[in-house]
N, C-alpha and C positions, 0 to 999 in steps of 0.2 A: 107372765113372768112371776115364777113365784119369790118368796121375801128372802131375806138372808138371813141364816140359821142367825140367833145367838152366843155369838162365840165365847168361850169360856164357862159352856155346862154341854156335858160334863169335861173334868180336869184331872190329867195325870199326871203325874211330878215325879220326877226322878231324883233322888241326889246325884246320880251318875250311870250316865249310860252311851253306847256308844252314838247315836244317832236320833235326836225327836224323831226325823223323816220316817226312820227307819222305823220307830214304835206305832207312830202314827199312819203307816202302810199295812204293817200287821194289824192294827185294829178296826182300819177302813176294811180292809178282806173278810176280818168277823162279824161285819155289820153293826161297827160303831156310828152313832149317829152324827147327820152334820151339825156342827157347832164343837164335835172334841176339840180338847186345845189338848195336846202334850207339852210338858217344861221338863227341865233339866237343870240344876245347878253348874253339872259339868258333861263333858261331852270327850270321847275318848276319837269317834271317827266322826266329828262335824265334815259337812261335805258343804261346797260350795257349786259352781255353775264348773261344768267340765272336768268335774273330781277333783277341784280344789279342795285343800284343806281349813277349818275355820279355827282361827285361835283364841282361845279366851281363857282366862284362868278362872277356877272355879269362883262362883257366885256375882261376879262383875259382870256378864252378860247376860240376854235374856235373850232363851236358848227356846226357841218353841215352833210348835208344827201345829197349824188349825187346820180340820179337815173339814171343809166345802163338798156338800152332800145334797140333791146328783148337784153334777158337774153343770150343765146347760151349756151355752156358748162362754166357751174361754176362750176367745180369740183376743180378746183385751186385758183378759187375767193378768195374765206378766206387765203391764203398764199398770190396772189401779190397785195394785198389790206392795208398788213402791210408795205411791201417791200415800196407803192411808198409815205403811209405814214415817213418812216423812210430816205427815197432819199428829199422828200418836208422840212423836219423837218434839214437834214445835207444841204441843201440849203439855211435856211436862219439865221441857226445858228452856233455856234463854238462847234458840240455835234458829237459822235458817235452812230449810234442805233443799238440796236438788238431785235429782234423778241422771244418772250416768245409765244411759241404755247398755243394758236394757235391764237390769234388777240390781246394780250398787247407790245405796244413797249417800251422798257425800255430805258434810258442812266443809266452808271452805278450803273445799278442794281435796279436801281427805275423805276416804271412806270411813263412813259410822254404820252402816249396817249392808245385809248384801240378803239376796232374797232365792233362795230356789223351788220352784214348784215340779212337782214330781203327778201323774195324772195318770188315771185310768178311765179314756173318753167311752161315750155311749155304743154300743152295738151299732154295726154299721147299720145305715139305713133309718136309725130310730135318734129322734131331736128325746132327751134325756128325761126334761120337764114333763114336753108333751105326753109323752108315754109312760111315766111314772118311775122310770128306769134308776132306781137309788142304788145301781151297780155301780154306775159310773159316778167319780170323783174327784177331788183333787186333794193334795197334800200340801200346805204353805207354809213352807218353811222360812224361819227369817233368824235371824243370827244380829244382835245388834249388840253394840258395845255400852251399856252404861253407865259403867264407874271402873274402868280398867284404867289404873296408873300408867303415865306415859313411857316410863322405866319399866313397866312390863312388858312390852310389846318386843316382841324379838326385834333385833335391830337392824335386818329387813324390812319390817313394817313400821318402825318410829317416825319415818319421813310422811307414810302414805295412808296412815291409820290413824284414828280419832273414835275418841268415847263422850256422852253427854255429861260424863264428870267435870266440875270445876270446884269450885270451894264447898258445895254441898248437892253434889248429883241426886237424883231422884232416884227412889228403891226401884227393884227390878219389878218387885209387883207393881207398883204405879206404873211401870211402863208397859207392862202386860195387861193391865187395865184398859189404857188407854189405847192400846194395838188393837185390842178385841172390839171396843166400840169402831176405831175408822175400817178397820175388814168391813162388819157389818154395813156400813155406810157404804162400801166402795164397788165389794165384789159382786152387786148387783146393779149396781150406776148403771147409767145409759151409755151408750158407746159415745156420743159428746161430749159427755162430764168428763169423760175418762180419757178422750183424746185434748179436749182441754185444759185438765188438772195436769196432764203431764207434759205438754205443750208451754206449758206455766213456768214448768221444774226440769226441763231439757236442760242437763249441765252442758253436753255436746254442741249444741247446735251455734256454727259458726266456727268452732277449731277444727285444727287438722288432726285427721286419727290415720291409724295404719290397721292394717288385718292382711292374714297369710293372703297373700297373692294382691292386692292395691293397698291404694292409697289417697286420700280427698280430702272436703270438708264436709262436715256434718251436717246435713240440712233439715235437720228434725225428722218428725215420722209420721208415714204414709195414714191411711186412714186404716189400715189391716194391721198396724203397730208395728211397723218396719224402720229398720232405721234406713233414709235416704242420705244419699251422701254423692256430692257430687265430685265429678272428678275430670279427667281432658279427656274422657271418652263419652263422657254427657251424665244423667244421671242412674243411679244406679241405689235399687233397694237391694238392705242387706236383712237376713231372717237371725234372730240369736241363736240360733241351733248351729246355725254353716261359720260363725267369726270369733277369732279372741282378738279384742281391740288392744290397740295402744293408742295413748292420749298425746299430741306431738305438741300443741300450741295450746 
């Protein structure tokens, strides 16, 4: 297994533009190396999980895409990609986090940051590492709220949103700091660490959720990073591709 790039050399910075993802797709295609980080002060088409939109008012958030070069097994990616958001987030704040399967991190009970990865897997046939394959990548994008006033938040979101602001939030660089050291740490953990660390930080596990077509309770996740959720038909794993949850209990 080889190490985890360095995240945070090199660095792009935007004052404004429509999408890190988006910047940090194009410069994965031209053969930027693993460890680019992209930021953004502001973001015109943030996207979230299922083309959600992400809102932040300029310079309150910390708006960035690190690209993970090759890819190797990302079968656990989407799990220790919240974990080292939520370790970077209790680093430079007074917060607890937990993990809402499968990529929102909450403090009590509100969403503080949300996580989308966007991937370009290895050639069929060929494990990425082994064969040296630096086509294949990934794009980690995270969206987290750091000093965003609670009266900014459209009033749709005041109930369900939250930012690491309080009487004196930490700069968004300090929090970019500290995001680039836990990727490093996380994106190449052993699949334990990572079914552990998140196993730790399950917000789900034991309330009732809903998704198009059932309904259950949440009974944490599989060892292939599934959310299990039982229900009066027995148990049943769900993939984050195939569900939009709602949270009932």
């Amino acid at each position: 297994m080889s190490a985890a790039p360095a995240f945070g050399r090199p660095h792009r910075h935007y004052r404004r533009t429509d999408s890190t993802n988006a910047r940090a797709k194009e410069l994965a295609e031209s053969g930027a190396p693993g460890g680019l980080v992209v930021t953004a002060d502001e973001q015109t088409a943030g996207r979230g999980r299922q083309g959600r939109n992400w809102f932040a008012p300029p310079g309150t958030a910390l708006l960035c895409s690190a690209l993970l070069r090759p890819l190797g097994d990302a079968r656990l990616l989407p799990l220790a990609v919240p974990i080292a958001v939520c370790e970077a987030c209790e680093e430079v704040a007074p917060v607890h986090c937990a993990v809402k399967w499968p990529n929102d991190v909450w403090v009590e009970g509100r969403k503080l940051a949300g996580v989308l990865i966007e991937t370009r897997p290895p050639a069929p046939g060929r494990e990425a590492e082994e064969a040296g394959d630096d086509e294949s990548w990934a794009v980690i994008g995270v969206g987290l709220n750091v000093a965003v006033p609670t009266d900014a938040f459209p009033a749709e979101l005041r109930d369900t949103a939250t930012s690491l602001g309080g009487g004196e939030p930490p700069s968004v660089g300090d929090a970019l700091e500290a995001l680039n050291g836990a990727l490093e740490r996380w994106v190449r953990a052993p699949e334990d660490e990572v079914l552990t660390g998140f196993r730790a930080r399950d917000a789900l596990r034991g309330r009732a959720i809903a998704w198009d077509g059932g309904e259950g309770t949440a009974a944490g996740v599989d060892d292939a990073g599934h959310l299990l959720v039982e229900t009066e038909a027995g148990t049943r794993a769900l993939g984050a591709g195939e569900v939009h949850l709602s949270v009932r209990g």
